[in-house]
N, C-alpha and C positions, 0 to 999 in steps of 0.2 A: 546316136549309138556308135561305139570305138567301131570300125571296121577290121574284121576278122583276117586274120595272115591267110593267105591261101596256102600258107604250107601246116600252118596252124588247122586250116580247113580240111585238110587232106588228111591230117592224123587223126583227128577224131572220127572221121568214117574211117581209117583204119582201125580203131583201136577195137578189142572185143570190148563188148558191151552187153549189160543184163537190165531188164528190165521188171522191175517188180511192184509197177502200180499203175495197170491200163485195164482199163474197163473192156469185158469180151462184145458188150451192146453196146459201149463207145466206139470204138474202133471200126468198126463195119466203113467199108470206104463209100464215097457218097455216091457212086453210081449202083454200085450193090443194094445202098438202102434203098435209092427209086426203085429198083428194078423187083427187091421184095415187098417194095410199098404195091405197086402195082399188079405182083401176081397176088398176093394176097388183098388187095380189095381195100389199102389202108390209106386215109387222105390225109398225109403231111402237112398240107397247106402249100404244097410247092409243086410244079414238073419237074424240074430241072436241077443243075449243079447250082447254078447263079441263085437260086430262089430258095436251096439249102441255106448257101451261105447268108443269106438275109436273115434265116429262121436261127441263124447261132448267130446271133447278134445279141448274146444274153446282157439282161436289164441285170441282175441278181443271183445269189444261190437257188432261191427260190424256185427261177422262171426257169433256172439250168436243170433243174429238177424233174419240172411240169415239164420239158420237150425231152429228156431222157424218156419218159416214160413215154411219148409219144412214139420216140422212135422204136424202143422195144416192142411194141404193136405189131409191128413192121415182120417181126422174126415170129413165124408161128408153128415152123416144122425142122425137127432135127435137123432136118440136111439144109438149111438156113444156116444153122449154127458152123456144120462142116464147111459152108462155102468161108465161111467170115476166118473160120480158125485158117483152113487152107490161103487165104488172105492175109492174114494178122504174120502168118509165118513166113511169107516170100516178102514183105513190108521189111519185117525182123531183119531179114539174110541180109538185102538189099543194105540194110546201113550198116552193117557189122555186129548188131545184135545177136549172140549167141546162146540167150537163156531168156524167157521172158514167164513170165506168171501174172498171168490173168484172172482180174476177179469178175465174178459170174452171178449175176441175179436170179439163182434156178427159179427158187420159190415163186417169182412173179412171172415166170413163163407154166410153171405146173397151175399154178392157182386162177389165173385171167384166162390161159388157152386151154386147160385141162390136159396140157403133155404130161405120159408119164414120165416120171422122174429118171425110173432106169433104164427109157430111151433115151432119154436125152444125156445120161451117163454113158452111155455106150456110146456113142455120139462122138461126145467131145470126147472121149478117150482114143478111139480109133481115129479121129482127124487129128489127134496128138500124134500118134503113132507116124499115121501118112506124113505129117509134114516136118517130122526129123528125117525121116525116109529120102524127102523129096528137096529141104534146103538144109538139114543139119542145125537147126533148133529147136534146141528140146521147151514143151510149151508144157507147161503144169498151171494148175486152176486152184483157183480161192474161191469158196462157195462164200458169197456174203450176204448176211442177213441185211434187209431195209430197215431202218429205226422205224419208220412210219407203222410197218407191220406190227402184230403184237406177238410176246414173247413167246406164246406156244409154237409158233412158225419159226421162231429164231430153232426153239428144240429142233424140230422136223430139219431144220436144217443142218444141222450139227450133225444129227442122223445119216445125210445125207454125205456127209462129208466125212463121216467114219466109212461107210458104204461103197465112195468110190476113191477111194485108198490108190484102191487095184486098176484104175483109169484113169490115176495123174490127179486126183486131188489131194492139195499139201495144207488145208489152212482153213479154216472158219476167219471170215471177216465180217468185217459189221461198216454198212455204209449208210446213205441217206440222208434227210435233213438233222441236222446234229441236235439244235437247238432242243432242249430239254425231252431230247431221246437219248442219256447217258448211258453208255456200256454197261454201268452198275443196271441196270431197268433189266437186262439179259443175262444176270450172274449165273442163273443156274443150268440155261443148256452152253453157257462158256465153259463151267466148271466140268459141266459133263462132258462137253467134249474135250477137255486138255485133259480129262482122266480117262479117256481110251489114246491119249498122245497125240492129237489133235491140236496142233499152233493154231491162234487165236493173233490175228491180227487186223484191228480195227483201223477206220478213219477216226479221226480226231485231232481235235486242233484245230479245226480250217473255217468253221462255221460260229466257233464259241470260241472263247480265251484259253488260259489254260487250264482251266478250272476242267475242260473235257481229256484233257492230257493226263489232268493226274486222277481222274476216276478211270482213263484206264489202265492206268500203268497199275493199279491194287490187281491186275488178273497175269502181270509179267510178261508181256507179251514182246515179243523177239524185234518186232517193228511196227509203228506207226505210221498209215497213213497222212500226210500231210504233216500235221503236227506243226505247223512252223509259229501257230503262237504261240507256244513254250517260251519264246523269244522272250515276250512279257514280264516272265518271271524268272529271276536270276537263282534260285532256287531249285526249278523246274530245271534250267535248265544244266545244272551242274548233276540232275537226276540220273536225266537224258545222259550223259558223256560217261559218269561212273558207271553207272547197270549196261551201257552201252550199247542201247536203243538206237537202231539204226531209224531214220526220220525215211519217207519216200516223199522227196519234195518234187512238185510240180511248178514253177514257176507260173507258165504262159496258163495254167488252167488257173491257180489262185488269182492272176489279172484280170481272165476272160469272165470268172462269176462274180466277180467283184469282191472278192475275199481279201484286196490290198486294192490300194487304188491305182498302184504302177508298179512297176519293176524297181522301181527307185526306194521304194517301202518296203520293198520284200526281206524279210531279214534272214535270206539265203546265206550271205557271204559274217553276218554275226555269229552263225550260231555253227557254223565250218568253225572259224577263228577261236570259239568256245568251245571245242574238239568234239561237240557232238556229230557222231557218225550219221554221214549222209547220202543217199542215193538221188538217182536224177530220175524225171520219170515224166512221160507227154502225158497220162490218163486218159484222154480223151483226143487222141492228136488228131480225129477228122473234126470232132465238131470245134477242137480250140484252134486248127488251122497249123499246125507241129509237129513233131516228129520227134523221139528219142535226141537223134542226130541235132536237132534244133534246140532242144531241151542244153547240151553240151555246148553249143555256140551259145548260147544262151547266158552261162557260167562264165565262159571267158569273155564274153565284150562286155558284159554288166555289170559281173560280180567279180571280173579281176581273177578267175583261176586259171592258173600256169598250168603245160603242159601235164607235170609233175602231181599237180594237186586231181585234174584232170583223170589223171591213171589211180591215184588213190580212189575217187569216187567209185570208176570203173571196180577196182579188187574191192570195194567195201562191199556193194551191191552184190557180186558173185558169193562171194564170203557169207552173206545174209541170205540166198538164196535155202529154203525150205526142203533139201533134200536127205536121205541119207546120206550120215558122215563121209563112205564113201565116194559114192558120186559127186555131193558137193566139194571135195578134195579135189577129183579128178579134174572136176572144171575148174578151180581155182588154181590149178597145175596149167592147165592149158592157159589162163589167162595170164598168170605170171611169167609160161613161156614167149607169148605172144609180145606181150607189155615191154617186156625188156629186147626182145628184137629191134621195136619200135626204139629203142633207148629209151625208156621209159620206166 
């Protein structure tokens, strides 16, 4: 691996930076997840930090699947939720992160634990609040449906996410095992919620080719998760660049499920070069061992992006964030003020 300028290092924890594809039950930092594995009566298969990091030692999508859901076990009461967000936001500051959106598995903490739903909306909404309050980044949420789940649940979801509007929810997403769980299988509570103004924005691409890219791009949705085997087809991916489908690419998470077999195959720096809009994004940065901030180093010692290219990711991300006109102006003002102090 090229080694990193330490002045080169130094700007990218300067620069503002937005994040828009980390898991709210990813994230949890690993001594939080023992400590709720514990109050709550849940066996990991681990004690410790060291014994975590053996358990994300994933084989597969698959197995990265089977231990998500292990860990969400872990999280059984609202204020579980408040400690992670409270967390997730001082992580945020600490690198220069100043806008993140988090997607959220409600349905499978309502349906396994029996929380009610507009606890746990109250919840994240008010740990939203406290933790602009307390570092100054604003944290909005993507409810997303599990493909595993069946489609009446995706509805309730959607519901769910018309509902807390009013407590920071910007987005119906759709995650899970991909393989022949197509977006199209959930048309009708997608369609129902893009007609109360509800953005729809899926994973896809990371688990199948692109054949799951372009089933969901029939619903127009503003950005895809992963998406990077669009690569595949050169068709696809001139789709991507004209309709100007921002991608939220993950590098070190597509390595860590074995969704490419290295860095070296990731066709991150191809489909930059084919002007499809791109973001940067950790997902899961405790269980892949990363960080936004690492995600960006990541960019320039592998895939060759300059400074310059660097700050465009940064303003693409912001630009694509889910807010109203307004507000998302206002942060794409502050981050253009920022950027070009930087020279950038």
């Amino acid at each position: 691996m090229t080694t990193l300028d330490p002045d080169l290092d130094a700007l990218i924890r300067a620069m503002p930076k937005a994040e828009l594809h980390v898991h709210l039950e990813g994230s949890v930092r690993p001594a939080t997840l023992l400590t709720l594995a514990r109050r709550h009566g849940v066996d990991l298969g681990c004690q410790d930090e060291a014994g975590l990091r053996k358990l994300y030692r994933f084989r597969d999508f698959r197995h990265f699947i089977e231990l998500y859901k292990l860990i969400s076990e872990a999280m059984r009461d609202p204020e579980d939720f408040v400690l992670i967000i409270a967390e997730l936001g001082r992580d945020a500051a600490a690198q220069g992160t100043r806008y993140v959106e988090t997607t959220f598995s409600i349905a499978t903490h309502v349906r396994n634990k029996g929380l009610p739903a507009d606890e746990i909306l109250d919840a994240i909404g008010a740990a939203a609040d406290a933790t602009r309050r307390e570092t100054g980044v604003e944290i909005r949420f993507i409810l997303d449906h599990v493909r595993m789940a069946p489609p009446d649940e995706c509805r309730q979801v959607a519901e769910w996410c018309v509902a807390g509007r009013d407590r920071g929810v910007v987005a119906l997403g759709l995650g899970g095992f991909e393989p022949e769980r197509p977006a199209s299988l959930f048309a009708e509570p997608i369609r129902w919620a893009q007609a109360q103004g509800v953005p729809f924005v899926p994973h896809a691409g990371e688990a199948v080719g692109p054949e799951g890219v372009w089933d969901a791009l029939q619903f127009d949705p503003p950005r895809i998760g992963h998406g990077f085997r669009a690569a595949e087809d050169p068709a696809l991916v001139a789709a991507l660049r004209d309709r100007g489908v921002v991608l939220e690419v993950c590098p070190t998470s597509n390595v860590c499920t074995a969704s490419v077999p290295g860095l070296a195959a990731h066709p991150l720096r191809a489909l930059w070069d084919a002007g499809v809009p791109i973001s940067l994004n950790s997902d899961d940065p405790p269980m892949f061992n990363t960080t936004l901030v690492d995600e960006y180093r990541v960019a320039a010692t592998h895939f060759g992006f300059t400074p310059a290219e660097l700050a465009h990711v940064s303003r693409t991300a912001i630009g694509a964030a889910l807010l109203p006109a307004a507000e998302r102006a206002r942060l794409v003002a502050e981050f253009d003020t920022e950027l070009r102090r930087l020279g950038l």
